[in-house]
N, C-alpha and C positions, 0 to 999 in steps of 0.2 A: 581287709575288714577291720573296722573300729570297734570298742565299746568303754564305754565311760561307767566308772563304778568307782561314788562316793568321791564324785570331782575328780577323782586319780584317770586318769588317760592309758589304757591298756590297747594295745595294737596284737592283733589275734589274726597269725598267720594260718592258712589251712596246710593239711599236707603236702599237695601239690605243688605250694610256692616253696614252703623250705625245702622239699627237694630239688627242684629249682635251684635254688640258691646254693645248698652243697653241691649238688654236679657241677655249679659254673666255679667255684671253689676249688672242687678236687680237678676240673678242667683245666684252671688256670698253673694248680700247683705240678700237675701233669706235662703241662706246656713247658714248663720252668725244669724240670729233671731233663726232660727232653732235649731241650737247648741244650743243657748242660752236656747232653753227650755226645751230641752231633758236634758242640766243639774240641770234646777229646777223641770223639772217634768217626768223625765226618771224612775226614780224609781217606781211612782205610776202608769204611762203607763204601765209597764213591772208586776208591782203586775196585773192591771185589766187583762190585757194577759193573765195570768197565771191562774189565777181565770176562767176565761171563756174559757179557751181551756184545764185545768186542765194538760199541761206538759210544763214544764220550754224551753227545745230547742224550741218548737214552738212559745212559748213566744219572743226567742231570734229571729227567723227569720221574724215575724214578726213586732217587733220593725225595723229592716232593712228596709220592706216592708213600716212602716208607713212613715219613713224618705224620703225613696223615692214620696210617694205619695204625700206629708203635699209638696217635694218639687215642684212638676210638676202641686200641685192644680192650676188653673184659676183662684180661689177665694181669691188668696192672699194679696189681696188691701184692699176686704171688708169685713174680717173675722176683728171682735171685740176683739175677746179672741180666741187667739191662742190654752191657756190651753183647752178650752172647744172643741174648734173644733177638736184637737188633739184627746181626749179625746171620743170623740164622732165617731170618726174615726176610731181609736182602738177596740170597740167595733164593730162595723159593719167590720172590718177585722177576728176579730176572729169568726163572726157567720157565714162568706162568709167560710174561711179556715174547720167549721165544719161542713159544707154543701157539702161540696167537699169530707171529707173522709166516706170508707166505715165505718157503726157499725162492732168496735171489740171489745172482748174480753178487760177488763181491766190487762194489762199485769201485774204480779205475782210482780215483783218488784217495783211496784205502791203500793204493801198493805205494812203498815209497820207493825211491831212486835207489840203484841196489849202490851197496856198500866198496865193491871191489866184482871185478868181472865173473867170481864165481857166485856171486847171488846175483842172479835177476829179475828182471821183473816176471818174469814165467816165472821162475820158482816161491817166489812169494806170492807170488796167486797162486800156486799149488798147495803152499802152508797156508793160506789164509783158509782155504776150500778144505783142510785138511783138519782143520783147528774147528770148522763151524761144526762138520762131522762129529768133532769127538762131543764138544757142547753138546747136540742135540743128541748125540745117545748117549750123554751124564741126562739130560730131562728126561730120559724113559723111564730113569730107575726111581723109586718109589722114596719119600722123603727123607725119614732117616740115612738109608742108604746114599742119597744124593747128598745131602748134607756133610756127611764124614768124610767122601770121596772128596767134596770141594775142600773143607779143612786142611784137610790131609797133604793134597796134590794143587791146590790153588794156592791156599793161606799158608801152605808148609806148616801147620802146627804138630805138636807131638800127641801121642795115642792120648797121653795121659790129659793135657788141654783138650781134647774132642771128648776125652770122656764126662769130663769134667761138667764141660757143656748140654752135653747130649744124656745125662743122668745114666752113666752106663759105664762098665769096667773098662779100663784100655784092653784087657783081654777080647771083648767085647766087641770093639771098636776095631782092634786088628783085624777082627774076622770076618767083619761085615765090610771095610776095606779091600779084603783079599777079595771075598766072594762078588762084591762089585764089580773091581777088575776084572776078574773072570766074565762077568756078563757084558761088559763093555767090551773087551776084544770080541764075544761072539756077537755081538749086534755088529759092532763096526764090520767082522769079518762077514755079516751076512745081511749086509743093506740092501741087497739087491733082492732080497727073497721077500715071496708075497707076504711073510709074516713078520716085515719088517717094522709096520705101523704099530705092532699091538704093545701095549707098556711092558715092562717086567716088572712083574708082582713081587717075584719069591726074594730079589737081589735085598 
């Protein structure tokens, strides 16, 4: 909308447009930090992917996934560490994305050619079958606790890096590690029981 006062030409935006105009602004300047980290830390996002959904395209489509989400977050003002959040984000993507598919068969071209006559291809389809197991009961346990376990035992970081992360003591972090454990051997040990399906809460 226009108005003219005393010859002089004034342009008289309403609210609606200049908000408008800063969200495609703080969008754009969002897109640009983004970038920025998917090239220092795009690589290690796309390993933990891969590691936790155990196939490289899912990897890929969910690196897509994260970009979109890291850009639409709400919490972009008051994230500290971009890497962490990222990071922490990607995991809770791939245990959403494993929760979503049915149990299948690990497909034939997932075993590779064994290395020397004591790996074969039965035993690697035993560890492959054996790995998918532990994943899906890391996705039972409840976020925080999924998160540090992954750090911990995935990304090998130290107490004090997950604390770090995770706004919590390494003391903190150790125990909710320990206590995870514990509930992971009793799911694994008790997969066969009718109360296999239900989440754990308390880990």
């Amino acid at each position: 909308m226009e108005r003219r006062c005393a010859g002089t030409r004034f342009v008289v935006y309403n609210s609606g447009v200049l908000r408008a105009e800063a969200e495609r602004f703080s969008l754009k300047n969002r897109q640009k930090e983004l970038l920025e980290l998917l090239d220092r830390s795009g690589a290690s996002l796309y390993a933990l992917l891969t590691r936790l959904t155990l196939r490289g395209d899912v990897a890929e489509e969910l690196m897509q996934e994260l970009f979109i989400k890291l850009t639409k977050t709400s919490k972009f003002n008051r994230v500290k560490s971009w890497n962490a959040y990222a990071h922490r984000a990607a995991i809770n993507l791939a245990f959403d994305w494993r929760r979503r598919q049915k149990r299948a068969p690990v497909p034939l071209d997932d075993i590779r050619e064994p290395a020397s006559n004591q790996n074969s291809a039965l035993s690697e389809l035993v560890r492959m079958e054996e790995l998918q197991e532990t994943l899906a009961a890391i996705g039972r346990l409840n976020g925080p606790s999924r998160e540090a376990l992954v750090m911990r035992y995935i990304q090998e970081e130290s107490y004090e890096r997950i604390a770090e992360q995770l706004g919590k003591t390494p003391h903190h972090v150790r125990a909710m590690c320990s206590r995870a454990l514990n509930h992971l051997r009793d799911v694994l040990g008790a997969c066969r029981s009718p109360s296999y399906g239900k989440e754990i809460k308390d880990a």
